[in-house]
C-alpha positions as YAML, in Angstrom:
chain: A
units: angstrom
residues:
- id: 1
  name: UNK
  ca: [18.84, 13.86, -10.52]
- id: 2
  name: UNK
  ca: [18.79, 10.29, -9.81]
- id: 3
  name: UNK
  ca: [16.42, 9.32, -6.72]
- id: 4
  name: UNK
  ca: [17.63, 7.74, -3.70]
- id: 5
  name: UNK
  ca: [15.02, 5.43, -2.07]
- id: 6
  name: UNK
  ca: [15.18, 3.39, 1.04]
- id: 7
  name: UNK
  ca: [12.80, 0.64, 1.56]
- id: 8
  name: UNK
  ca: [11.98, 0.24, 5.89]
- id: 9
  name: UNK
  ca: [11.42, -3.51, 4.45]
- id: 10
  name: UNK
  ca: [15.37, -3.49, 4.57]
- id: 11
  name: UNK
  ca: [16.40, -1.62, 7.71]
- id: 12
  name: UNK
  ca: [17.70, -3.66, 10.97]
- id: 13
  name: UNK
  ca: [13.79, -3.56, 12.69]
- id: 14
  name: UNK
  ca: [12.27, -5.15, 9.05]
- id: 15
  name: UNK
  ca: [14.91, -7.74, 8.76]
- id: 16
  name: UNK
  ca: [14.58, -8.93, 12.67]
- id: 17
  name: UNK
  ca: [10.76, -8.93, 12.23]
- id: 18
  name: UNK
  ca: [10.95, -10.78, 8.94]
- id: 19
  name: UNK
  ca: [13.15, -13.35, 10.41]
- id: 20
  name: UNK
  ca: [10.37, -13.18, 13.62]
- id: 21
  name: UNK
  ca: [7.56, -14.04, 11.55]
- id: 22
  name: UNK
  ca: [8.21, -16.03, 8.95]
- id: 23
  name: UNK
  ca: [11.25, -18.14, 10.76]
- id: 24
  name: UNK
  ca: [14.30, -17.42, 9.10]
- id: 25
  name: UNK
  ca: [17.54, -17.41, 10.33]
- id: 26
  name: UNK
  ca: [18.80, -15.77, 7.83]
- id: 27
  name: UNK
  ca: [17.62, -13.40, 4.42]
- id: 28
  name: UNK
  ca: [19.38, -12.22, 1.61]
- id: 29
  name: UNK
  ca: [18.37, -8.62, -0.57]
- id: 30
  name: UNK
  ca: [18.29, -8.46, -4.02]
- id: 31
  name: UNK
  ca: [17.45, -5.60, -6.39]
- id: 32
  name: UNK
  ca: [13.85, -4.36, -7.31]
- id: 33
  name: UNK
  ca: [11.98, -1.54, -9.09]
- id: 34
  name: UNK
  ca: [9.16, 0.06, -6.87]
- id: 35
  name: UNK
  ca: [7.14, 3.11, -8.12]
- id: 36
  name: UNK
  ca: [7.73, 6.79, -7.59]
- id: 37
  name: UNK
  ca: [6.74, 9.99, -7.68]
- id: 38
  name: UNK
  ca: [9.11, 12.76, -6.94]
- id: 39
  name: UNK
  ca: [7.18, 15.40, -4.65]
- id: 40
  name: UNK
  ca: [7.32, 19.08, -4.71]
- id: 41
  name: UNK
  ca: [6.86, 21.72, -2.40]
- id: 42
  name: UNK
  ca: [3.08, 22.14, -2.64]
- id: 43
  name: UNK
  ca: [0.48, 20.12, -3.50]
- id: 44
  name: UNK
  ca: [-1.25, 22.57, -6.17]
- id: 45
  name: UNK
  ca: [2.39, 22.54, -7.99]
- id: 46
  name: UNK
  ca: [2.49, 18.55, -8.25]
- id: 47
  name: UNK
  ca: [-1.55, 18.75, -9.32]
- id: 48
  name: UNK
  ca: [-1.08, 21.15, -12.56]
- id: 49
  name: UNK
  ca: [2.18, 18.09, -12.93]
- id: 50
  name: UNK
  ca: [-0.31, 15.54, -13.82]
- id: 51
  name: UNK
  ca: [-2.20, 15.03, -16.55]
- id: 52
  name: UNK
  ca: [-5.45, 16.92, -17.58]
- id: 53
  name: UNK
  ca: [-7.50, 13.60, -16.96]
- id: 54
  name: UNK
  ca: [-6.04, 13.17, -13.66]
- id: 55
  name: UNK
  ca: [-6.26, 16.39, -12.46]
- id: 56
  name: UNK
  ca: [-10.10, 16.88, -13.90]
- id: 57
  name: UNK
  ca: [-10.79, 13.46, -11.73]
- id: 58
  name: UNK
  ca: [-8.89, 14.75, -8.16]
- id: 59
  name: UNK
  ca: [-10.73, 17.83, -8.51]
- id: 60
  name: UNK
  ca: [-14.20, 16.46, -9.32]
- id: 61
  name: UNK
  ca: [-13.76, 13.78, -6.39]
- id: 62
  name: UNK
  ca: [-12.77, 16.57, -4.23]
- id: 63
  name: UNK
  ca: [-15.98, 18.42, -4.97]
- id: 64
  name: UNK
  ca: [-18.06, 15.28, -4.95]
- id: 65
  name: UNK
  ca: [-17.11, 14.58, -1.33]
- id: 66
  name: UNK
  ca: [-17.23, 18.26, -0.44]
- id: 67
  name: UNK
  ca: [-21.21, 17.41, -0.37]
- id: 68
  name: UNK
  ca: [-20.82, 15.19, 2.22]
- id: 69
  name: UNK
  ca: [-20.02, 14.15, 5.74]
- id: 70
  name: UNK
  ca: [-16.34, 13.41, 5.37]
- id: 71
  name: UNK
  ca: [-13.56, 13.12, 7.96]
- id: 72
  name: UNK
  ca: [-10.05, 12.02, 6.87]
- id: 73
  name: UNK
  ca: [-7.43, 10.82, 10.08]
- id: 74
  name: UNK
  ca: [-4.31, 10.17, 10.26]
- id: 75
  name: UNK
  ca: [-2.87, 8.37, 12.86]
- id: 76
  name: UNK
  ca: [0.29, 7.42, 13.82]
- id: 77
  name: UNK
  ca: [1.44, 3.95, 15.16]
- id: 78
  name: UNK
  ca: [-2.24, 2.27, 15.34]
- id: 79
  name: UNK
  ca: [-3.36, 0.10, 17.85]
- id: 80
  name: UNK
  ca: [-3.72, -3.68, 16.80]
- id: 81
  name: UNK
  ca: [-7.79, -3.50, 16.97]
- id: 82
  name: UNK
  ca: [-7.65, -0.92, 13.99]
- id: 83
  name: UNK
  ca: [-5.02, -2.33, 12.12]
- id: 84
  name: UNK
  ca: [-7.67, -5.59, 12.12]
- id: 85
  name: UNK
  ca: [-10.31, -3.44, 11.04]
- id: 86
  name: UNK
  ca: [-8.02, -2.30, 7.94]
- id: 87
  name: UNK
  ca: [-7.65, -6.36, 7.57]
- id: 88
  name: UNK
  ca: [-10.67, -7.25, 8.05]
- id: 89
  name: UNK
  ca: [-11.82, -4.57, 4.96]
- id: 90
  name: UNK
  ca: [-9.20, -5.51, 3.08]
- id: 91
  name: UNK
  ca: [-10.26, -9.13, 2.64]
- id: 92
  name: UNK
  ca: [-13.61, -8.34, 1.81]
- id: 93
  name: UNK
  ca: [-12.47, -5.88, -0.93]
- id: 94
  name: UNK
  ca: [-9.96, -8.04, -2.55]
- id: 95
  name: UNK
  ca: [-12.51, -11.16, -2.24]
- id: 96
  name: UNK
  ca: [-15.51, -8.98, -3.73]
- id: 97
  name: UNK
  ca: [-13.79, -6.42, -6.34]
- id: 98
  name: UNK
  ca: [-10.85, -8.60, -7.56]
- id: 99
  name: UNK
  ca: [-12.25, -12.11, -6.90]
- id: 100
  name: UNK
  ca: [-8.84, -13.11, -5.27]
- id: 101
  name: UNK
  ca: [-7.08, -14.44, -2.20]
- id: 102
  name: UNK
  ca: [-5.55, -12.22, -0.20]
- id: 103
  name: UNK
  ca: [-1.77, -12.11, 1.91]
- id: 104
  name: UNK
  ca: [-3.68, -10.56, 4.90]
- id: 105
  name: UNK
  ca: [-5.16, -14.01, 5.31]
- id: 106
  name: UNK
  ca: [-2.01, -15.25, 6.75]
- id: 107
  name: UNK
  ca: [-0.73, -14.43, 10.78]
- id: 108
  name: UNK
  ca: [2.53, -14.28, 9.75]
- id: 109
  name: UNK
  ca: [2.48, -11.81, 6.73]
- id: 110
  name: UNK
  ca: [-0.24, -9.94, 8.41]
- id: 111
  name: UNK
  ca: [1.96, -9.41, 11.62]
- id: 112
  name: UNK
  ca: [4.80, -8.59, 9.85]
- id: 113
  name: UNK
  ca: [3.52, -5.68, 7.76]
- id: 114
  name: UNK
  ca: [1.77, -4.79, 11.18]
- id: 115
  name: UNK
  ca: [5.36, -4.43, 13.38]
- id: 116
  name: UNK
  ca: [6.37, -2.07, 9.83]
- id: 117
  name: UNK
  ca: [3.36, -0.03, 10.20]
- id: 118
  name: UNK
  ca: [3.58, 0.69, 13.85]
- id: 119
  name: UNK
  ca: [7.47, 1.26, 13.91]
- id: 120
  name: UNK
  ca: [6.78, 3.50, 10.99]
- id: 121
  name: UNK
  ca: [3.83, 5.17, 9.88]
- id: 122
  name: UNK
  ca: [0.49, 4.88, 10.52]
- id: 123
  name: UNK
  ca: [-3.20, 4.29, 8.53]
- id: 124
  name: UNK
  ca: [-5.20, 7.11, 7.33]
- id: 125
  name: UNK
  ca: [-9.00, 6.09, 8.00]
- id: 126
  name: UNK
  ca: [-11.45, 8.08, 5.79]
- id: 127
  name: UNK
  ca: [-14.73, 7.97, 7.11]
- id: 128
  name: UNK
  ca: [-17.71, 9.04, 5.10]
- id: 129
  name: UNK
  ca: [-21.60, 10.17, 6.80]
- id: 130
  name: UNK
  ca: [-20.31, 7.95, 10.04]
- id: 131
  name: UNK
  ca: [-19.08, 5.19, 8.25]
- id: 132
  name: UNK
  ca: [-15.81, 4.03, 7.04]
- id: 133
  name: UNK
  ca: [-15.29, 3.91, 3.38]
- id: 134
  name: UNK
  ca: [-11.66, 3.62, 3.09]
- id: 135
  name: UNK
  ca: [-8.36, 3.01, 4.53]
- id: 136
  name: UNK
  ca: [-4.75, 3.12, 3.69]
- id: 137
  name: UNK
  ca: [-1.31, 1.75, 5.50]
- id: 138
  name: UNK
  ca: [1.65, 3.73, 4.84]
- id: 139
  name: UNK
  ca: [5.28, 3.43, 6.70]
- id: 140
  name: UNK
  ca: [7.39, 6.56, 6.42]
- id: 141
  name: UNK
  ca: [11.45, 6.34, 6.20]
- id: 142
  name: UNK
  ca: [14.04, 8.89, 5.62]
- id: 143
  name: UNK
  ca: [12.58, 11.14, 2.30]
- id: 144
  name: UNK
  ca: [10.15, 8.60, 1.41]
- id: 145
  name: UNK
  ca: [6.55, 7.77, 2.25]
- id: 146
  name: UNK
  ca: [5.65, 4.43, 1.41]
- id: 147
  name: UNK
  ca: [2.19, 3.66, 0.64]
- id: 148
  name: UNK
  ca: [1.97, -0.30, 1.64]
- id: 149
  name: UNK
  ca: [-2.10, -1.19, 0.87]
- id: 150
  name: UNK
  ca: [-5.62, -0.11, 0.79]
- id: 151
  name: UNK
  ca: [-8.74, -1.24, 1.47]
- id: 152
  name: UNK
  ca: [-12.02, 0.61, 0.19]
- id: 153
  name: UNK
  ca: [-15.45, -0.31, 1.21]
- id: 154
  name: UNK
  ca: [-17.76, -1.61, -1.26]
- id: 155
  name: UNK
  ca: [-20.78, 0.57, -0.27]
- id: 156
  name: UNK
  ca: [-18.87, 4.21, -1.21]
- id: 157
  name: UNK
  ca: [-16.53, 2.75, -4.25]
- id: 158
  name: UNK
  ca: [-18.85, 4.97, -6.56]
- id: 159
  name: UNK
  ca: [-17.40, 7.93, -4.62]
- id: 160
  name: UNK
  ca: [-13.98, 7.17, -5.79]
- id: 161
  name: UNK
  ca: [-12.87, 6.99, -2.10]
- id: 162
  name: UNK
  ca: [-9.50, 5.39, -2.93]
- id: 163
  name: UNK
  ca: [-8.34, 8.28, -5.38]
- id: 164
  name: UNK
  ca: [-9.27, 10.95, -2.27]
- id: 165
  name: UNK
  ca: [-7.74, 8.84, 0.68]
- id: 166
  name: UNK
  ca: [-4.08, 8.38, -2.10]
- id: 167
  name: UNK
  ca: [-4.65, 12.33, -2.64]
- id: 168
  name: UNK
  ca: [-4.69, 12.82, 1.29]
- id: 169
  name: UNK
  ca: [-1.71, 10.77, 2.09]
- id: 170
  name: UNK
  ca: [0.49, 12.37, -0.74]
- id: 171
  name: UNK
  ca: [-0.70, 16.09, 0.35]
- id: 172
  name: UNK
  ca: [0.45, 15.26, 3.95]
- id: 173
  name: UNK
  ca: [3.37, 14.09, 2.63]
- id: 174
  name: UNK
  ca: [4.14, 16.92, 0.48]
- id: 175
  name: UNK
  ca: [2.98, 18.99, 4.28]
- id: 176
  name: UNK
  ca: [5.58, 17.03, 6.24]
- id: 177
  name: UNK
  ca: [8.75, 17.66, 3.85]
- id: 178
  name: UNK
  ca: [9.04, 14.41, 1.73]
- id: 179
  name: UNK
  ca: [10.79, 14.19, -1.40]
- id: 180
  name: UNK
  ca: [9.05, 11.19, -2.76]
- id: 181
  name: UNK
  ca: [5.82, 9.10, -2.55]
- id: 182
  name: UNK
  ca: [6.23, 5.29, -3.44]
- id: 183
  name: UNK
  ca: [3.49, 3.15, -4.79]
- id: 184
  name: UNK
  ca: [5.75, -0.19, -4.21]
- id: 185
  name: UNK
  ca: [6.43, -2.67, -6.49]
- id: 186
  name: UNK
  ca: [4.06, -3.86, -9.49]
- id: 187
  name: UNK
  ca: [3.43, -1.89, -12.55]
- id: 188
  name: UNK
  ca: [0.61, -0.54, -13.14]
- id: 189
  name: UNK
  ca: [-1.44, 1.96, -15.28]
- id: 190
  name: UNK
  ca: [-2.84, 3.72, -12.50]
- id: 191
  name: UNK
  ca: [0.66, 4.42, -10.80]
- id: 192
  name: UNK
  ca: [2.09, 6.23, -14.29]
- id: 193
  name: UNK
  ca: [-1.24, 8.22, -14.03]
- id: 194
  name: UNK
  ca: [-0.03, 9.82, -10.52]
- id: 195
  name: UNK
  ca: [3.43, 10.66, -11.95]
- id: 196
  name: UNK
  ca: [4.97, 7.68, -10.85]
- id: 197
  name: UNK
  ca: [8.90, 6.80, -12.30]
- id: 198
  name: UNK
  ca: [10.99, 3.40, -11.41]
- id: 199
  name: UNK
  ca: [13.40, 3.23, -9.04]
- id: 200
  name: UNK
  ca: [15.74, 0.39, -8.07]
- id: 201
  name: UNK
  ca: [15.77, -0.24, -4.18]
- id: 202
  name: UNK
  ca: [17.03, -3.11, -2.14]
- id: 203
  name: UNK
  ca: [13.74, -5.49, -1.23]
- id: 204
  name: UNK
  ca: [14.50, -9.35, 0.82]
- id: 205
  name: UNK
  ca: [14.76, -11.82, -1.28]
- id: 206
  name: UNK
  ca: [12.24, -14.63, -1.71]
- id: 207
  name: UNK
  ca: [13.15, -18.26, -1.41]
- id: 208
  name: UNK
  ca: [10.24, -18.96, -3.20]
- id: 209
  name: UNK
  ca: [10.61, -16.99, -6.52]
- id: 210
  name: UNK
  ca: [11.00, -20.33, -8.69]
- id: 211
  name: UNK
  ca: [7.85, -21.57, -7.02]
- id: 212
  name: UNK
  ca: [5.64, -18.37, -7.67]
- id: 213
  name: UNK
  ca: [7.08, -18.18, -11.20]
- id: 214
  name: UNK
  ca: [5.64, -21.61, -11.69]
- id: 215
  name: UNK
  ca: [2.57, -21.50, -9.91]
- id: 216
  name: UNK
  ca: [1.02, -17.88, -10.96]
- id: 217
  name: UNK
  ca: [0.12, -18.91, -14.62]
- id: 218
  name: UNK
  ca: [-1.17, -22.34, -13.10]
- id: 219
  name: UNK
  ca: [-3.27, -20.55, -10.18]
- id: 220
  name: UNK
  ca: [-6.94, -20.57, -12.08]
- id: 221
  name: UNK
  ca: [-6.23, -24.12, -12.43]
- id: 222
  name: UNK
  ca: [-6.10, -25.51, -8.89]
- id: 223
  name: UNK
  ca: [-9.45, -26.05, -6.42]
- id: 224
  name: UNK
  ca: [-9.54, -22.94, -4.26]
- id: 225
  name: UNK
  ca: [-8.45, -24.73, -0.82]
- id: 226
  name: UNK
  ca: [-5.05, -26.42, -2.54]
- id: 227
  name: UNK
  ca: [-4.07, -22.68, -3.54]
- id: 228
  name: UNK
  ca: [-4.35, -21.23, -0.23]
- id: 229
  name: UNK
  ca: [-2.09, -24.31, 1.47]
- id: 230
  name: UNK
  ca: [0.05, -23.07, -1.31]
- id: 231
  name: UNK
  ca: [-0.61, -19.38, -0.53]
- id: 232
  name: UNK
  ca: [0.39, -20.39, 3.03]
- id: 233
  name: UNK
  ca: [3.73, -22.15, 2.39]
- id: 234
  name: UNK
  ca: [4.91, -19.36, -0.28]
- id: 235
  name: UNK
  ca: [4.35, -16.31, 2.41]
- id: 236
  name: UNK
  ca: [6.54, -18.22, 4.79]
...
């Protein structure tokens, strides 16, 4: 059966805050594939779905941080100071562990996923012996929970806190009656290891898919201060 996906991106509150942020007057939609997995009923069924690696790995993480002082929230429509804090760790694990830029640098893309996030889901915090280790921002709409970003400290990667705080968000999920779990856009190795299929949704349209196209293979290239004046104009 084919899935039906809707992206909140695309809904009357993402289109007026897209037009809010980034100062269009207008946006058009166009077609995209984003990353799926179809949910069942309980979370054991969709674990004995995956494959023996996978499953081996969720399990032994699960018993690895069943050792230690580990509290996993979720809440619901966050306040602005911990939706900074998720920021704030998100630039410093993008900058150390993929020696990148990041979108979160810039007001306007980092208040627009913001107004998404409070209007319709929330961040799971996981916080390991007092401290925490990671985070995820996820927006919930119709069947679908989206997973948006993460952001893992540094200090507890060995702990494979990313794989648990993914795990925890898809087993609520799977608690609160969704069909389907969406990694977003991008493929990637890791997302066909969680069960992941392609789906074609509606996403806004760039004005600035020419310019990306162009710039991405050019990116290594250019002094690190031209690329984020770049960075800036292309998240307009």
């Amino acid at each position: 059966m084919e899935m039906k996906i809707e992206s909140p991106f695309t809904t009357e509150h993402g289109i007026e805050s897209y037009k809010k942020n980034f100062g269009n007057k207008s946006v058009e939609l166009e077609k995209t594939k984003i990353y799926v997995v179809e949910l069942p009923t309980t979370w054991e069924e969709y674990l004995n779905s995956l494959g023996q690696k996978m499953r081996k790995n969720l399990r032994r993480v699960e018993r690895e941080l069943s050792k230690r002082r580990v509290v996993i929230d979720n809440v619901r429509r966050p306040e602005l100071n911990l939706y900074n804090l998720f920021v704030g760790m998100h630039k410093k694990y993008v900058g150390s562990y993929m020696k990148e830029e990041t979108p979160f640098q810039f007001d306007s893309f980092k208040n627009y996923i913001y107004d998404i996030v409070f209007k319709f889901g929330g961040v799971f915090v996981l916080n390991m012996e007092g401290n925490i280790a990671s985070m995820l921002i996820y927006a919930d709409y119709k069947n679908c929970r989206h997973h948006l970003n993460i952001a893992n400290n540094m200090d507890f990667i060995e702990y494979s806190v990313g794989k648990s705080i993914v795990a925890c968000a898809i087993k609520d999920a799977i608690l609160g009656g969704f069909k389907y779990f969406s990694f977003g856009e991008g493929f990637d190795k890791y997302k066909l290891e969680w069960g992941c299929k392609e789906v074609e949704v509606l996403r806004i349209k760039s004005k600035f898919k020419l310019v990306k196209t162009i710039y991405s293979p050019l990116r290594k290239l250019i002094p690190k201060n031209i690329r984020m004046k770049i960075k800036g104009i292309l998240y307009r």
